[in-house]
N, C-alpha and C positions, 0 to 999 in steps of 0.2 A: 468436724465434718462439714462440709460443702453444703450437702442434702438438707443437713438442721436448718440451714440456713434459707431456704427455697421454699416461701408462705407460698407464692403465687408467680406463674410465669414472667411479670414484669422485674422477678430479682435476678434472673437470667441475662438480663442487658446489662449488666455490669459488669461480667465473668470475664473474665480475660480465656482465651486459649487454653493455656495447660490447665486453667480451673475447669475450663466445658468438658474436659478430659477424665482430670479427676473424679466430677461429678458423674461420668460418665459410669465408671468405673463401681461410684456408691451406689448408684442404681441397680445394678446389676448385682451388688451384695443385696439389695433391698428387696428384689424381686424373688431372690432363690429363699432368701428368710420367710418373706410371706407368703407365698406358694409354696413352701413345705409344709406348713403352718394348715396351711385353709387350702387344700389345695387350687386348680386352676393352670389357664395357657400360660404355657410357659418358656417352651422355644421359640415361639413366635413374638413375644414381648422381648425377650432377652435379643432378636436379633435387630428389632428395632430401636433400639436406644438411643445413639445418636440421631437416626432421624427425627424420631421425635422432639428430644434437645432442642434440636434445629431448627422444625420447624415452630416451637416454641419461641425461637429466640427473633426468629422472620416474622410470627404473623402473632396479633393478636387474639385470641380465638372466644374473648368474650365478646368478640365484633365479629370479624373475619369468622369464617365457616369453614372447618376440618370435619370434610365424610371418611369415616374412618368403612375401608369395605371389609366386611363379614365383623371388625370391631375385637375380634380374639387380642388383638395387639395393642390394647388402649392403655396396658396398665400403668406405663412410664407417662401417658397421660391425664391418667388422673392424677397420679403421685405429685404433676405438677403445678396441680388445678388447684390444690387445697385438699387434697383429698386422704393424704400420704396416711394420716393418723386413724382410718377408719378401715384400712386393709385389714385388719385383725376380721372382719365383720364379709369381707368377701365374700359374693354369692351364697352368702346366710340369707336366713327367714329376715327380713327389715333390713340387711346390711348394704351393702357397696358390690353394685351390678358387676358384673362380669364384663359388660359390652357398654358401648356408650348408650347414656341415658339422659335426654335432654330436661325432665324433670327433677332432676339428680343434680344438676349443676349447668349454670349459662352457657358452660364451655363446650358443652356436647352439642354438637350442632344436628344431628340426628340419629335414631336408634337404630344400631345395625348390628344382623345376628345372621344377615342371610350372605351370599356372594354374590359379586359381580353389579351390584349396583350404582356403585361409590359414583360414578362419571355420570351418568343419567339426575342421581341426585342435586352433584354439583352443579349442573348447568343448567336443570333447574333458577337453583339459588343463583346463581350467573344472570340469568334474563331478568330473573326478578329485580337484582342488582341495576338493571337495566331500567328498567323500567320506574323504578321508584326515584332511579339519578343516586342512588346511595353510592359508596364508596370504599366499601368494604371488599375484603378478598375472598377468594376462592380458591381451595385446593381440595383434590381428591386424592388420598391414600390407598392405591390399588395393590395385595401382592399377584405374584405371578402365574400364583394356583388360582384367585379369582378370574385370572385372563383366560380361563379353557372356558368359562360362560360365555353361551353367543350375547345375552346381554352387556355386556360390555364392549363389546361391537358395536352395538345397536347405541349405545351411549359415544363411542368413541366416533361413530361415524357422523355423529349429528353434531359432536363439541369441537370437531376440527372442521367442520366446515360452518359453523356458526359466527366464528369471528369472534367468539364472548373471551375477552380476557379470565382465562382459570389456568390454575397448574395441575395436570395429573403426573402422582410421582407412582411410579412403577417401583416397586419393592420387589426384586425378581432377585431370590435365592439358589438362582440355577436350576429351576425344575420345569422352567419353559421356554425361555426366550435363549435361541442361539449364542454362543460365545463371538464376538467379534474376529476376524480373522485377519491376525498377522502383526507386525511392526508400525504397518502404515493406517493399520485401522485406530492402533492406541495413539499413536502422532495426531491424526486427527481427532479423535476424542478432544485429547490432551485442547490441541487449538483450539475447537469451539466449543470448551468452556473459559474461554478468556471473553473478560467483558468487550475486549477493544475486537476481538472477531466481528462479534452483532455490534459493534458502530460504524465499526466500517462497512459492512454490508448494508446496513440502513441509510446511510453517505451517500455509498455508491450504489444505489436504488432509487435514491430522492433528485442524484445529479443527471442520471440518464435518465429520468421522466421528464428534464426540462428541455431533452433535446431532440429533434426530431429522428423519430425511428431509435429512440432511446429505448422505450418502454420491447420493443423488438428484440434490439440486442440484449437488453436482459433478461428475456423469456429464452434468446436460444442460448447463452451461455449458461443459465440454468439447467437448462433440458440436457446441456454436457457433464456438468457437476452432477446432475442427478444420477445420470448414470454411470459415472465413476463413483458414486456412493452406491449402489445400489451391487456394484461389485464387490465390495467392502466390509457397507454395514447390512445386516439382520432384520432392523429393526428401522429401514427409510419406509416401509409402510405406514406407519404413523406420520411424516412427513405428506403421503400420497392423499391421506385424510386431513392436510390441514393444519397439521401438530407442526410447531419447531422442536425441533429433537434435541436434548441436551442427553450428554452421557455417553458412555456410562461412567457415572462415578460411585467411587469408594464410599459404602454405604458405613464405616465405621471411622471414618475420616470427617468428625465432627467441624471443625474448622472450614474443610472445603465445601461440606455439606451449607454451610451456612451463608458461605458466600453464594455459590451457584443459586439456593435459594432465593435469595433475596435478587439478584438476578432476572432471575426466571418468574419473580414477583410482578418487577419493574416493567415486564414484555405488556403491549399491550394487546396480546394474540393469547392464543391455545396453546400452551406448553406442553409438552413429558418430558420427564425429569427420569432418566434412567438410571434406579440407583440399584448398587450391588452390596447385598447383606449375608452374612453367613446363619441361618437359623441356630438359635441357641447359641450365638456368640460368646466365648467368656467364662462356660459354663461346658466345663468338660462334658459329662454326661447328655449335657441337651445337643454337645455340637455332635457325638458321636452317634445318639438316638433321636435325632430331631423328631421322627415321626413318632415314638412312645413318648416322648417328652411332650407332647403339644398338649393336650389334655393331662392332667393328672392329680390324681388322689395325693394328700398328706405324705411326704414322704423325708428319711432322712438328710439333709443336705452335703453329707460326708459319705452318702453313698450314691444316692442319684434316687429316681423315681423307680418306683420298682418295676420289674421287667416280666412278672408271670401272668402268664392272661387266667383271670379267672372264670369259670365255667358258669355261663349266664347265656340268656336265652340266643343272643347274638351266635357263642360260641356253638352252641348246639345247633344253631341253624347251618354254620357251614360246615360243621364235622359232618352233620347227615348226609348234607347237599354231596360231600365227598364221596362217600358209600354207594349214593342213588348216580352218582353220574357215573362208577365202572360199568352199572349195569345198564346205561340206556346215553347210547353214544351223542341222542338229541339233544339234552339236555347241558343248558351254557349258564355261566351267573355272569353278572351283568353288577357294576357299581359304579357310583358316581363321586371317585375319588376319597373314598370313604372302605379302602379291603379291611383293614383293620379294625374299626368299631361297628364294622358289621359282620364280623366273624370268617373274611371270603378270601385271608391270608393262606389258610391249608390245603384252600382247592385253587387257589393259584398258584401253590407249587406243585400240586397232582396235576392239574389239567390245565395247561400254560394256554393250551390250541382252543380251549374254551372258555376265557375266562378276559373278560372286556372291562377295563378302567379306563370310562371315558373323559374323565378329569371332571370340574365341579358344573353339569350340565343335565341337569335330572332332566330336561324337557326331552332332551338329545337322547338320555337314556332309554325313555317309554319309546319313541318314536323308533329307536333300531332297534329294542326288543321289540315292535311289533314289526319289524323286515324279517328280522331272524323267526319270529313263529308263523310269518306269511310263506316261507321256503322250508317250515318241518322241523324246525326247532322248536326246542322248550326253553325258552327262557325265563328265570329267576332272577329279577330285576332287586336287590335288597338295596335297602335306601329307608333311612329316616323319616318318621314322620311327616316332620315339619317342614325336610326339605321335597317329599312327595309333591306335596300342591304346587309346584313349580311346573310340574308336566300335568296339570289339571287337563288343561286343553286339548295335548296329546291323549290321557285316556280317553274321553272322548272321542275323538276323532277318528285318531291312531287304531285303536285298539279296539275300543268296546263297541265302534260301528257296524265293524267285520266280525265282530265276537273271536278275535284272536287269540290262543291259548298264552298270555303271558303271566306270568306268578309275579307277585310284586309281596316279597317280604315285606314288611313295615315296622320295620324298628323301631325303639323308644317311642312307641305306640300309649296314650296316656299321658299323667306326670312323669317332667324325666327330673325333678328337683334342682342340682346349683345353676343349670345352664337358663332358668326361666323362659321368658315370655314368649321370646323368640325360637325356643327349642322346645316346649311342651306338644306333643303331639295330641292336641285334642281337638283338631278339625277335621282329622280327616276319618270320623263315623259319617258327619256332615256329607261330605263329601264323595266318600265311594260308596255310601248306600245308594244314594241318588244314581248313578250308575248304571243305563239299562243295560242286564245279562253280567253283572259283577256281582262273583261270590264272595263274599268276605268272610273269613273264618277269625275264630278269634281261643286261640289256646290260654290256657293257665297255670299250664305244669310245661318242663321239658318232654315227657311221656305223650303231652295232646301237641305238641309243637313238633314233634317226628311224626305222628300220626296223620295231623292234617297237610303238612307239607307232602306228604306220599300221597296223598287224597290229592291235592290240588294239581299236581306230577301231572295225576290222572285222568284228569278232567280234559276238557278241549275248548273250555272257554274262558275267559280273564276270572283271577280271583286272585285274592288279598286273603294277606295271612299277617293279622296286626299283634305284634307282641312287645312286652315290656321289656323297660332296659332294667338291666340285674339280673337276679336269680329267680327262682320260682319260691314259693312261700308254703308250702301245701302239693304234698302231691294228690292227685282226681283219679277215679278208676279211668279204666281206659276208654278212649274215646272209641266208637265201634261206627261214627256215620250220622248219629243222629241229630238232628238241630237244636234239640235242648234236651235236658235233664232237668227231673225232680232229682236234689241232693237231699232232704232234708223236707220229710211231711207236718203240716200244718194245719190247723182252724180257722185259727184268730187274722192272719194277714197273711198275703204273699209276697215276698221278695225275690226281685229280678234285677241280674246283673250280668254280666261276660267278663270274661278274662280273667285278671287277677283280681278286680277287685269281689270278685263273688267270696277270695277271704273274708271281706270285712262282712258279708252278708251273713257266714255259717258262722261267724264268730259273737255278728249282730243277735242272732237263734240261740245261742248260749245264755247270753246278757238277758235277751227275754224271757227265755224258760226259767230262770232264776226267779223270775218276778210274776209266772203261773203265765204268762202270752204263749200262745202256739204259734210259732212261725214256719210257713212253707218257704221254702227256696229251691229257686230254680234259676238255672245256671244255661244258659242262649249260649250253643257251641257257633250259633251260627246266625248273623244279626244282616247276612243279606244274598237271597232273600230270606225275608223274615217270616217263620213263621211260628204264629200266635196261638196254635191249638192249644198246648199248654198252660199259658196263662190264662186263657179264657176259660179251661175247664175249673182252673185255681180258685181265681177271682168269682167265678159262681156260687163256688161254695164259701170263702175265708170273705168276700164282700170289700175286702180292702186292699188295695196294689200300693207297693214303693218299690221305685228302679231306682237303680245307683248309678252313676256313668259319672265319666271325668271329663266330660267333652261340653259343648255348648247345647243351649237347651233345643235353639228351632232345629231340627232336623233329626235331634236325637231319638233314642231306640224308644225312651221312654213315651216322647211324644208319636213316636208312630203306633207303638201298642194301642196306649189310648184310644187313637183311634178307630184300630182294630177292634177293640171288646166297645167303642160306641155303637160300630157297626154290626157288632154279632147281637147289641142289644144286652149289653154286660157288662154297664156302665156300674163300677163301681161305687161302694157308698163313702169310701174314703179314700184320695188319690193323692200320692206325695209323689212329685219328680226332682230325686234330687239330683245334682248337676252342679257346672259352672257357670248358668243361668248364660246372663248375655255380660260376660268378661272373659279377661283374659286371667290368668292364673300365676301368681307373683312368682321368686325366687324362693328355695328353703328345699329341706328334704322330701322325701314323697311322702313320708307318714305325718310330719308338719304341715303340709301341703291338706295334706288329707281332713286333718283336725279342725285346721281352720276354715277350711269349706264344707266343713260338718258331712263326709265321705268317709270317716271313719265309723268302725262298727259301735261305737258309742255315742254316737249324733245318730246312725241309724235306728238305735234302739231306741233311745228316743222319743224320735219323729214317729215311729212304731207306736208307740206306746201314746203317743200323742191322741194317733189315728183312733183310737179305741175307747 
């Protein structure tokens, strides 16, 4: 095999053609092996193969800088980093990241888990390039589902008119950028991607500057070319900012990939490199399910990844939202290129007239969920955690200034385990407590997850309903309104928590009863605003408080309690806040996750017992 043979990207400059081919080929056995294995992205690697290859074979990358944007599609570059022998170890606790990781290996030029930033990064590193006289390249790997972020704009419009030599390669699987139209658009493709094209236009660029009223006639022959391109091609927008356009080329045509690259290396301007990939290339099941295929659990390689959704807090969120919108014609959900891992596939085939994917632009999303609740809508904005804080500024703004009625489910709310650092949603208690006029509700069953979602229907001003990814663990009597529950009476200390983790709390009550500790637990349905009667009446009697949260410490619920029972003068005589202090929260499962940040109900018990 080819692959046995590939320590590190410099054994790639020796391959001849039908070997880059071949190899191409092992790859793509390599990747369905270990992502059924461990699972992980996996259409999205698979349709990148050759580029990658490629650009392995063009650029250095323990010098040269590859921004990989969102990073789901690294896999075929780490396998060529050194990395190949440690996929067993994938998005495990201590194993081999998911996403590039620059402490990981030289080759990862920065850590990316979010979209739309790759262009902004690179030109960055560009100036810097600049400025130090270094010598090194630049390339940014953007796909075409990162292109719906206005960031990337904001990046595109500053790298094409900056003049910084970088390449940005557009990886566009047809899910955004128009098809070229006709015979004479691929004729011309075809032509400028030939080298002798750009020499001769740089010839005859350099020859009519030396003559008078040169520089003239080729502003206005230009200005005619451009508009017979502009007939043509889609995509001369990118030219209007600055860019020299190459493309589109055949994103699985390693060979030509390699040339145009190197190419478009040698420019000493602003490239896009418009390459065309088929997602899941190679791999039956990923070409025919690209979008089940992109994330995915352990699955058989002789059958495909499996196809049934199973019933977790996401799913229940949009089955309900289905129910609640026959009955109340206001109400729209709202995503941000995410229907499927946020459960909002069944009410986008019930209620097509209501139902908005506005591709990968969370800021875009808060800001027209608040148009749509300023004309009498209810919108149900569901979005991810981690990718929420993106429209920070919009809630603010948008939203919570007017007190406009928008719901913002909050998915993988907490630890969300293999996808780590970049996808744990533990900012945003931070974050939307702080919030003037933001309810935050916070379920721990599917039962309190119907419950408060009709509660928040109901409401007329902004609130968050943060829930876990998975299933529920425990089902809770029913939720009837009010902001906290005593579960479980106590003496000796009280325990406070929300969500799901209030498991590890009445599990933590077991563990101490065992050993003669009375523990009270009480369970905040509702952490904003907060209130603290509850604990305060706890803590007068038991003397001792521990809150549990998976979030950072400054903002958290714990630290506001505190100083809520400072102020009623109920300053406890033993105070534990446990938490994710001031870090971020590695890779591994949730209940890994848990144990080692001592969030488990046997670190709680513990710490309890410590207190005493």
């Amino acid at each position: 095999m080819i692959l046995e043979r590939i320590s590190s990207p410099a054994d790639l400059k020796g391959l001849s053609g039908p070997e880059l081919v071949r190899l191409c080929g092992e790859l793509r056995q390599f990747l369905v092996d270990s992502v059924s294995r461990t699972g992980g992205h996996l259409a999205s690697n698979l349709g990148a193969v050759e580029l990658t290859v490629a650009l392995h074979r063009v650029y250095d990358t323990s010098r040269d800088r590859l921004v990989f944007d969102v990073g789901h599609q690294c896999y075929v570059h780490k396998a060529l980093t050194g990395r190949r022998g440690m996929f067993d170890t994938l998005r495990r606790l201590g194993g081999l990241s998911g996403f590039p990781k620059p402490e990981e290996s030289g080759h990862d030029a920065f850590v990316a888990g979010h979209a739309s930033n790759s262009v902004s990064v690179a030109l960055g590193m560009a100036r810097a390039r600049t400025l130090t006289e270094e010598g090194y390249g630049v390339a940014a790997l953007i796909g075409d589902g990162a292109l719906t972020g206005g960031l990337a704009y904001e990046g595109l419009n500053d790298a094409g008119a900056s003049g910084e030599p970088l390449v940005v390669i557009l990886n566009d699987n047809g899910m955004s950028i128009d098809p070229n139209v006709g015979g004479v658009a691929t004729h011309l493709s075809r032509l400028r991607l030939r080298p002798g094209y750009y020499r001769f236009k740089k010839g005859y660029r350099a020859v009519l500057n030396h003559f008078p009223g040169g520089r003239q006639i080729y502003q206005f022959n230009h200005r005619i070319k451009s508009g017979v391109k502009r007939a043509i091609y889609p995509c001369s927008m990118f030219e209007d900012m600055g860019f020299t356009y190459l493309g589109p080329v055949d994103g699985h045509n390693v060979e030509q990939l390699c040339t145009t690259l190197a190419w478009a290396r040698e420019m000493d301007c602003p490239v896009l490199l418009h390459v065309r990939t088929v997602k899941g290339k190679g791999y039956a099941p990923a070409e025919f399910w690209p979008e089940r295929s992109h994330g995915v659990s352990p699955f058989d390689p002789a059958v495909g990844p499996g196809q049934e959704r199973k019933v977790d807090f996401s799913y229940i969120l949009g089955h309900e939202l289905v129910e609640l919108a026959g009955h109340d014609r206001r109400l729209c959900a709202v995503t941000a290129a995410m229907a499927e891992g946020t459960g909002l596939q069944e009410f986008a085939s019930a209620w097509p007239k209501r139902f908005f994917d506005v591709g990968i632009a969370e800021g875009h999303a808060v800001a027209m969920s608040a148009g749509l609740a300023k004309q009498g809508m209810v919108p149900v904005f569901a979005v991810y955690s981690s990718f929420l804080q993106r429209g920070f500024d919009m809630l603010l703004h948008d939203v919570a200034l007017q007190r406009l009625h928008v719901v913002l489910a909050v998915d993988r709310a907490g630890l969300v385990g293999a996808d780590g650092p970049t996808h744990h949603g533990c900012q945003d208690v931070g974050y939307l407590t702080q919030i003037p006029g933001m309810t935050v509700l916070c379920p721990a069953s599917f039962g309190e997850l119907k419950a408060m979602l009709r509660a928040a229907i109901a409401m007329d001003s902004p609130v968050a309903i943060r829930y876990p990814r998975g299933g529920e663990s425990r089902q809770y009597p029913d939720w009837t309104g009010e902001s906290a529950s005593v579960l479980r009476r106590g003496t000796d200390v009280t325990l406070v928590s929300y969500g799901p983790l209030t498991d590890e709390l009445l599990d933590a009550a077991e563990l101490l009863a065992e050993k003669g500790v009375s523990a009270e637990v009480i369970k905040l349905h509702r952490i904003a605003p907060l209130d603290t009667e509850l604990v305060i009446e706890s803590v007068r009697r038991t003397g001792r408080l521990l809150t549990l949260e998976d979030c950072n410490e400054n903002g958290s619920i714990g630290q506001q309690i505190a100083a809520a029972l400072a102020q009623a003068g109920a300053v406890p005589r033993a105070l534990v806040l446990k938490n994710l202090k001031n870090a971020f929260a590695p890779q591994g499962t949730v209940p890994q996750l848990r144990e080692l940040l001592g969030l488990d109900a046997g670190s709680v018990a513990e710490a309890a017992k410590d207190m005493l």
